[in-house]
C-alpha positions in Angstrom: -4.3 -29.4 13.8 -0.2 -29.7 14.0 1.1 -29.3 17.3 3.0 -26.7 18.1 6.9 -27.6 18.3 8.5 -27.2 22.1 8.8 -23.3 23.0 12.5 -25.0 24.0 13.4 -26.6 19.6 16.1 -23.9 18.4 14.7 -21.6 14.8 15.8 -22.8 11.9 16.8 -20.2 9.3 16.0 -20.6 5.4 15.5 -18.7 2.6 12.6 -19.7 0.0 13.5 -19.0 -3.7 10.8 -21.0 -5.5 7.2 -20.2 -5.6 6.3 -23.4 -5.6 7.5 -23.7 -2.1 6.0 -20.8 -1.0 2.8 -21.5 -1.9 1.9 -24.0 0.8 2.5 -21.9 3.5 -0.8 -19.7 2.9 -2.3 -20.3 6.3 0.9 -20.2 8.3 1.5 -17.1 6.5 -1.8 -15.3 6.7 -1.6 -15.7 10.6 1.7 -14.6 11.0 0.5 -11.3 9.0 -2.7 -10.9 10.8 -1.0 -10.4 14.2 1.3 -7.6 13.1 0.9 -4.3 15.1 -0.2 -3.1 11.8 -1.3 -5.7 9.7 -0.5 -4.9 6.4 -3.4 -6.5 3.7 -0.3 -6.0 1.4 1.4 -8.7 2.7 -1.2 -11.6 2.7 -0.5 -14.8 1.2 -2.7 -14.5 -2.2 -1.5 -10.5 -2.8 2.2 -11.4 -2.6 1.5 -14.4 -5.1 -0.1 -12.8 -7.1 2.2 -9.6 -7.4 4.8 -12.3 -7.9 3.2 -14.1 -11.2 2.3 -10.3 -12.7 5.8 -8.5 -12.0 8.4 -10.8 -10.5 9.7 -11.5 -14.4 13.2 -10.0 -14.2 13.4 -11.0 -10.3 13.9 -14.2 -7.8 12.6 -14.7 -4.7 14.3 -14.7 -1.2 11.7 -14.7 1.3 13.4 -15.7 4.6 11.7 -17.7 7.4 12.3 -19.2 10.4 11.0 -22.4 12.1 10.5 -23.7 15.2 10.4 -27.1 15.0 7.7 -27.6 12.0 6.1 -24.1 12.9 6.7 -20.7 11.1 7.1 -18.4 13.5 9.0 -15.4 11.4 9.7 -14.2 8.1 10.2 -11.0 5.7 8.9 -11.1 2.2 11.9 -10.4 -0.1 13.1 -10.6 -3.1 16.8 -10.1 -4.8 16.5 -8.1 -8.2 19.3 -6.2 -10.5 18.6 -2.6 -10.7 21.1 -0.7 -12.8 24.2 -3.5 -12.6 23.4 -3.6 -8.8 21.9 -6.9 -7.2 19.1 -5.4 -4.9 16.9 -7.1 -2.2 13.8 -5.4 -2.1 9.7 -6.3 -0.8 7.8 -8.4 -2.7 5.1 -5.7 -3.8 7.9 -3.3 -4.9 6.2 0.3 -3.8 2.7 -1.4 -3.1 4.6 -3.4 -0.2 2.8 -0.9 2.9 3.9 -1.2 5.8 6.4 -4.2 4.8 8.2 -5.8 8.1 9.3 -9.0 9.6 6.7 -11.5 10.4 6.8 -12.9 14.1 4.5 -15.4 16.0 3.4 -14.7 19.0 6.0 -14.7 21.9 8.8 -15.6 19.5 10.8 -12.0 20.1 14.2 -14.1 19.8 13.0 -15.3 16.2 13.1 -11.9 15.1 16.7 -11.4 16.0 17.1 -14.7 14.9 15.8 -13.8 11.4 17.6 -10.8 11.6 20.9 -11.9 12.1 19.9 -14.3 9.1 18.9 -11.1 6.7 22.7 -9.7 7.1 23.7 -12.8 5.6 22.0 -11.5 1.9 23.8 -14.3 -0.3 24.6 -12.2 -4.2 22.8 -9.4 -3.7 24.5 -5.7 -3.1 22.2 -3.7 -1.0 18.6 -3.6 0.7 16.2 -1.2 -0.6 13.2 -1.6 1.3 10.3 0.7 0.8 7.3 0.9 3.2 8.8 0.2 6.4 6.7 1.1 9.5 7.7 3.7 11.9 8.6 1.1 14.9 10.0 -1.7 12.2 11.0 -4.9 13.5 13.1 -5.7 10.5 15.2 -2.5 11.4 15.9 -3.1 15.0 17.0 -6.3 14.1 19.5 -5.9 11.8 20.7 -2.6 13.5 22.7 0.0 12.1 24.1 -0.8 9.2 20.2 0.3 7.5 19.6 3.7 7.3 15.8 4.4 7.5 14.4 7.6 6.4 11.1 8.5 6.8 8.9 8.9 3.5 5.2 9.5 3.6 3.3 10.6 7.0 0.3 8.1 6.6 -2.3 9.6 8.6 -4.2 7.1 10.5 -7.6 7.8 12.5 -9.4 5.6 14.9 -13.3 4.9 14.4 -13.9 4.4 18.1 -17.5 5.6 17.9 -20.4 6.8 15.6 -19.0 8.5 12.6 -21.3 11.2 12.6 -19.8 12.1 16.5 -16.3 11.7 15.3 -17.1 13.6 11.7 -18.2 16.5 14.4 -15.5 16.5 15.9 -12.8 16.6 13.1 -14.7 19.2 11.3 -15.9 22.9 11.9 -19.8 23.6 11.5 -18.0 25.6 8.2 -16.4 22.7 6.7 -19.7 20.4 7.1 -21.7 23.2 5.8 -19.2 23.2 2.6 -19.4 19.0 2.7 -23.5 19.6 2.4 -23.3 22.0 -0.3 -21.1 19.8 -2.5 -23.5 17.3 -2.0 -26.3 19.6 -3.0 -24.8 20.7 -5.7 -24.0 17.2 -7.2 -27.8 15.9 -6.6 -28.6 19.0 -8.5 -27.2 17.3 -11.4 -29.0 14.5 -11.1 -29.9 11.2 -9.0 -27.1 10.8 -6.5 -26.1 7.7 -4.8 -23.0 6.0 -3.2 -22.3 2.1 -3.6 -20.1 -0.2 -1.9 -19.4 -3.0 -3.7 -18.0 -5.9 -1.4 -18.7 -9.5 -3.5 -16.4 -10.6 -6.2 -19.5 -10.4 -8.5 -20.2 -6.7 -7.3 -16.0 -6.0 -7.1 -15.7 -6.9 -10.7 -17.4 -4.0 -12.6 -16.4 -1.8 -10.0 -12.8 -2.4 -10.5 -13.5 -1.7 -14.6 -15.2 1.9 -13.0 -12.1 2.6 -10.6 -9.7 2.1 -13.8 -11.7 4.3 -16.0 -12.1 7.1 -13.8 -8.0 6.6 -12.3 -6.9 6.9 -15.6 -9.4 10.3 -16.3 -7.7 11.7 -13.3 -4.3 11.3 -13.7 -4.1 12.1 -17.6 -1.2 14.0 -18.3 -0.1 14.3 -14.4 2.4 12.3 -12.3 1.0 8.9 -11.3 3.8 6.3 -9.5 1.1 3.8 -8.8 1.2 1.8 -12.0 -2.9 1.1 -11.7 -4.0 1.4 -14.9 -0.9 0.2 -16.8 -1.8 -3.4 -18.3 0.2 -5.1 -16.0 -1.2 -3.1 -13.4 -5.0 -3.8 -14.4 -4.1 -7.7 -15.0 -3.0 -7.5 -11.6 -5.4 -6.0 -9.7 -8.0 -8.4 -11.9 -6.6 -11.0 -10.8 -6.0 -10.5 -7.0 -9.9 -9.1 -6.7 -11.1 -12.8 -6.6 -8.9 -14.2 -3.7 -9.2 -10.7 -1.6 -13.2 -11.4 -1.8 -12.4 -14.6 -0.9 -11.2 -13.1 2.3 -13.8 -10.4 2.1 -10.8 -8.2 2.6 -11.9 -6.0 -0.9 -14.4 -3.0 -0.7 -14.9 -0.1 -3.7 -17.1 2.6 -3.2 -18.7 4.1 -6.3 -20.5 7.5 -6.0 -22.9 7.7 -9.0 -24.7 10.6 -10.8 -27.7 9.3 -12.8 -26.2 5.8 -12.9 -22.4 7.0 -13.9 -19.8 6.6 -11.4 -18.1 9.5 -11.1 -15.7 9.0 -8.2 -14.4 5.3 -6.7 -12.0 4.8 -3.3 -10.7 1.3 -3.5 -9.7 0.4 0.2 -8.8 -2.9 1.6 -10.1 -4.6 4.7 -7.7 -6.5 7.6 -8.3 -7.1 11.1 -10.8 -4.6 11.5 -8.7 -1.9 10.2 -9.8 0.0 6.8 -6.3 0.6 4.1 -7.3 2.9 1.8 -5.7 1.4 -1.5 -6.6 3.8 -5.1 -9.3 6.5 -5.0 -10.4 8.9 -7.7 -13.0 10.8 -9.7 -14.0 12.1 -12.9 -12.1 15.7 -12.9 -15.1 17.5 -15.4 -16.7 17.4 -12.1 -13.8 18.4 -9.5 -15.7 21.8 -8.5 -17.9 19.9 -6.4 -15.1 17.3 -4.6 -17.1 14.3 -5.9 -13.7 12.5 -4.5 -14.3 14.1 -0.8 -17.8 12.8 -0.8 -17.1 10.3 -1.9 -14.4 9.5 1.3 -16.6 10.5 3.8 -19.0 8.0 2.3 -16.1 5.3 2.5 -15.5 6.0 5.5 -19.4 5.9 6.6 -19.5 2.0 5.3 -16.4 1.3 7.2 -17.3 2.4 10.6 -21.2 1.2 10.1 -19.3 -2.8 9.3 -17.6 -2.0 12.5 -14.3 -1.1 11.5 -12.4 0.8 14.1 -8.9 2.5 12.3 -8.4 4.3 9.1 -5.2 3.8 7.8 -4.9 6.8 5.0 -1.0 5.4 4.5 -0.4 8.3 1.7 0.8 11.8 2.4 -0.7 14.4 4.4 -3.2 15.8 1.9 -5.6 18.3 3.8 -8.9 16.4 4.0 -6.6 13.7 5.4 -5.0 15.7 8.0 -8.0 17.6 8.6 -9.6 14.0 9.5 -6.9 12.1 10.9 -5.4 11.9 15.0 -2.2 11.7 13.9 0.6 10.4 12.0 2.3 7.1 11.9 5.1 7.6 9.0 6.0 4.8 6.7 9.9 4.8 6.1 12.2 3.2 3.6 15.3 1.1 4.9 18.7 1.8 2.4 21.6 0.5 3.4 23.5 -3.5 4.0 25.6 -3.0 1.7 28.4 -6.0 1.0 30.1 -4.0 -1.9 31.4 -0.7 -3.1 28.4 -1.0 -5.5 25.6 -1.7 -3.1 27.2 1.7 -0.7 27.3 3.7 -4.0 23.3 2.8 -4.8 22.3 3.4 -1.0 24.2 6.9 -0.6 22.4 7.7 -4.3 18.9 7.2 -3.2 19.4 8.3 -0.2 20.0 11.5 -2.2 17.5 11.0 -4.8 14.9 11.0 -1.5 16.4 14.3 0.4 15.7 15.8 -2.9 12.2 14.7 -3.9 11.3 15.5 0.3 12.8 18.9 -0.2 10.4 19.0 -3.5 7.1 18.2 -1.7 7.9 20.5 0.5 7.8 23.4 -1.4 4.6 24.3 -2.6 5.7 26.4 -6.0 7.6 23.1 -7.1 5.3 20.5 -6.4 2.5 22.8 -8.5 4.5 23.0 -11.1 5.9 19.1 -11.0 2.4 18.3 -10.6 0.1 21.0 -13.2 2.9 22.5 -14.8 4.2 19.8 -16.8 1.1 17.7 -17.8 1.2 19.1 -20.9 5.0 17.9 -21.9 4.0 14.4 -20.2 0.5 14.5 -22.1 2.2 15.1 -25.6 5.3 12.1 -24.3 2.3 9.8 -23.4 0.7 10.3 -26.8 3.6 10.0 -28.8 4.3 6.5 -26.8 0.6 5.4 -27.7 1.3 6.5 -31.4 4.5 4.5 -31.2 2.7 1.5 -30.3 -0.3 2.0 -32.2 
């Protein structure tokens, strides 16, 4: 083991632009993510790298770190890309990156203002556009003002302190569980019913190919951000399946009808906490919330491995709120700017995200962002496919 440098050697800044060099820092890393106050599977070692091979193309990296003697003991996982003429320094992960912040070691607070002072200092680029911020961010505090952070989606989060039947009580009326049963029912009527949880690379593998079936059944023809079933999305997430199993940080739960799966939540394991990642289901069957059972299963496995937190991190669907204690928002950070260029982009999205807020929160609008235009996106999507064909 290396010793530890003196608590008294000053941090030394850098910024890491190969990926060769950050490659050997997997351990140092891993640790530095693991003792987050929310530790984000998002930000391990082998999800960044391997984000980085499948979409960091048109991009270069600028992770900064800072060391203590030869000891890591912060860092934020950047990158500096051009977006529309402007040079922007974003997460690596892009919109994946949950829960993104800077990376401390224990009892080195001064490193993160260290670090921080170090991120104003941003080189080429324009502007930092950083999507997924926590609530409480230690990357905001320490570069202060000059990054505006908004907050985006409510993440519910709720705590498996106890037997999930006790706490699915709780959260529920006698109503709702009576509705939960008769879905159930109603699906078994159908056939042989049965939930899976697949948790082994050699069990993840065909449940992954299930997952991007049924994602891309669900989301035909309707808004979907998440890039999952794209090519470079399902090379991705192919790839990074071995080294989260590795970890045993990778969980998908199939619920299957007569052998089919007909509904899959994807979530990720960290530090005891469950993440839930990409869930779906087959939508012939969306009468009976084959999706909804198939959560409260999830949710079942998590708590009986002895999980104790749910982190939902998406918006405030119902079953989530209706589940969840509370909320604990993940924000995005606009602002930094070193030129007329990089103030121009921030005040734009800045914009862009007062509209799209003011948009979920009208009801009429979403419906008709979400239902009322899959049609015009179904007959775009085709065309594309014909294009290509």
């Amino acid at each position: 083991m290396t010793a530890l440098a003196p608590r008294t050697a000053s941090v030394r800044l850098a910024t890491i632009e190969r990926i060769d060099d950050f490659l050997p820092l997997r351990d140092e890393w891993d640790r530095l993510v693991r003792i987050m106050p929310r530790p984000s599977p998002f930000l391990l070692h082998a999800w960044l790298t391997t984000w980085w091979r499948h979409y960091g193309d048109s991009a270069r990296l600028a992770v900064r770190v800072a060391w203590r003697g030869d000891r890591l003991v912060a860092a934020v996982p950047l990158l500096a890309a051009p977006r529309r003429g402007v040079h922007v320094t974003r997460f690596i992960g892009g919109r994946q990156a949950a829960l993104a912040d800077l990376l401390v070691a224990e009892g080195e607070d001064d490193a993160a203002v260290a670090l921080g002072a170090g991120l104003a200092v941003r080189g080429d680029a324009d502007v930092a556009d950083l999507y997924g911020l926590p609530m409480a961010s230690r990357l905001a505090a320490a570069v202060g003002p000059g990054l505006s952070v908004v907050t985006r989606v409510e993440a519910p989060v709720l705590d498996l302190d106890g037997d999930w039947d006790e706490i699915y009580r709780a959260k529920t009326t006698s109503k709702k569980r009576n509705l939960h049963k008769r879905r159930r029912r109603q699906l078994g009527e159908l056939g042989r019913l049965e939930t899976t949880l697949a948790r082994t690379y050699d069990e993840l593998v065909p449940a992954l190919e299930e997952a991007f079936r049924l994602h891309a059944l669900r989301w035909n023809g309707r808004p979907d951000g998440s890039g999952f079933v794209t090519p470079t999305g399902q090379a991705f997430h192919r790839d990074v399946i071995a080294p989260l199993a590795d970890l045993d940080a990778a969980r998908i739960a199939l619920l299957r009808l007569d052998g089919r799966a007909i509904a899959f939540h994807y979530y990720l394991v960290l530090e005891g906490r469950m993440y839930v990642h990409r869930l779906a289901f087959d939508p012939a069957l969306a009468r009976f919330s084959p999706g909804l059972v198939n959560t409260l299963d999830a949710i079942g496995f998590a708590a009986d491995e002895g999980l104790t937190r749910v982190e939902f991190l998406g918006g405030a669907e119902r079953y989530k709120v209706e589940l969840a204690d509370r909320f604990e928002p993940m924000c995005h950070g606009l602002g930094l700017a070193t030129s007329i260029r990089g103030r121009a982009y921030a005040a734009a999205q800045l914009g862009i995200i007062d509209a799209r807020l003011r948009l979920k929160r009208s009801p009429t609008l979403r419906s008709l962002y979400v239902d009322g235009l899959a049609p015009v996106r179904g007959v775009i999507a085709r065309s594309r496919d014909a294009l290509r064909a």
